[in-house]
C-alpha positions in Angstrom: -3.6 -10.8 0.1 -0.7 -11.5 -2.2 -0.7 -14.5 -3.6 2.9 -15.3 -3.0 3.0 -13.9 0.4 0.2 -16.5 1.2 2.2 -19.5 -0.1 5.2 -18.6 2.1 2.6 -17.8 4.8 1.5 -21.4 4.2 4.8 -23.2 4.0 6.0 -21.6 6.9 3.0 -22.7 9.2 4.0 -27.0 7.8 7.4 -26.3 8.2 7.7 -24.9 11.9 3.8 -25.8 13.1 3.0 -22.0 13.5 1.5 -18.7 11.4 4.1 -16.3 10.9 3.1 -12.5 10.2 4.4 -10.7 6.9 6.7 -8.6 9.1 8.0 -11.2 11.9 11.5 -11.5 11.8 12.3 -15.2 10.7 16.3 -15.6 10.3 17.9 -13.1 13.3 15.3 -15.1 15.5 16.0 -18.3 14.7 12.8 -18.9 13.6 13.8 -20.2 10.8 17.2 -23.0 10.7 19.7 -23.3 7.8 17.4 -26.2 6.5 14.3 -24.9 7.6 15.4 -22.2 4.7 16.6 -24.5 2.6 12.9 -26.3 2.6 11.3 -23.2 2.3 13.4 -21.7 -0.8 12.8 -24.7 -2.6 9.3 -24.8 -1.9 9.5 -21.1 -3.2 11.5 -21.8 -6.4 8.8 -24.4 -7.5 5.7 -21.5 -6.8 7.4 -18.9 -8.3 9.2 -20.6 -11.1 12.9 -19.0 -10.2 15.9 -19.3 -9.5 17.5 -18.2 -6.0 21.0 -17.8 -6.1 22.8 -19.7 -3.1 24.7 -15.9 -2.4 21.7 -14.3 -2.0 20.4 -15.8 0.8 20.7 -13.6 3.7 18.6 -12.2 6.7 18.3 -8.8 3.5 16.4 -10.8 1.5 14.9 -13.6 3.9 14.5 -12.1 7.0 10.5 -11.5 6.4 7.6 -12.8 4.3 7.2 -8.8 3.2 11.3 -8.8 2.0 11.2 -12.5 0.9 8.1 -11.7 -1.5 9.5 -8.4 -2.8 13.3 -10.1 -3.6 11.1 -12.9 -5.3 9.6 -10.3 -7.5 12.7 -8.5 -8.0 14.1 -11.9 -10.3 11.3 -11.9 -12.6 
């Protein structure tokens, strides 16, 4: 398993007390809050040592652990 896809895997489960799979839709189910995301890109930043531009966070990039993980790699 990915590494990085197991961190968000991981932060996920602390920040809304369940395990999400790679392909579950997290933002057009409301899953996932406007702070919930917030939490999680920070936690995110820190892993992965980036930078996430505020504009490019949207349900393209966040919407799943898969899209989240290959956007992440995309920056570095």
């Amino acid at each position: 398993m990915d590494e990085l896809k197991e961190f968000i895997q991981n932060e996920l489960k602390e920040l809304i007390f369940k395990t999400v799979d790679f392909d579950e839709p997290l933002i057009s189910t409301k899953v996932l809050d406007s702070i919930l995301l917030v939490d999680l890109i920070v936690a995110i930043e820190e892993f992965a040592d980036v930078s996430i531009p505020a504009g490019e966070v949207n349900e393209e990039y966040f919407e799943t652990i898969n899209k989240i993980s290959e956007y992440i790699y995309s920056l570095k």
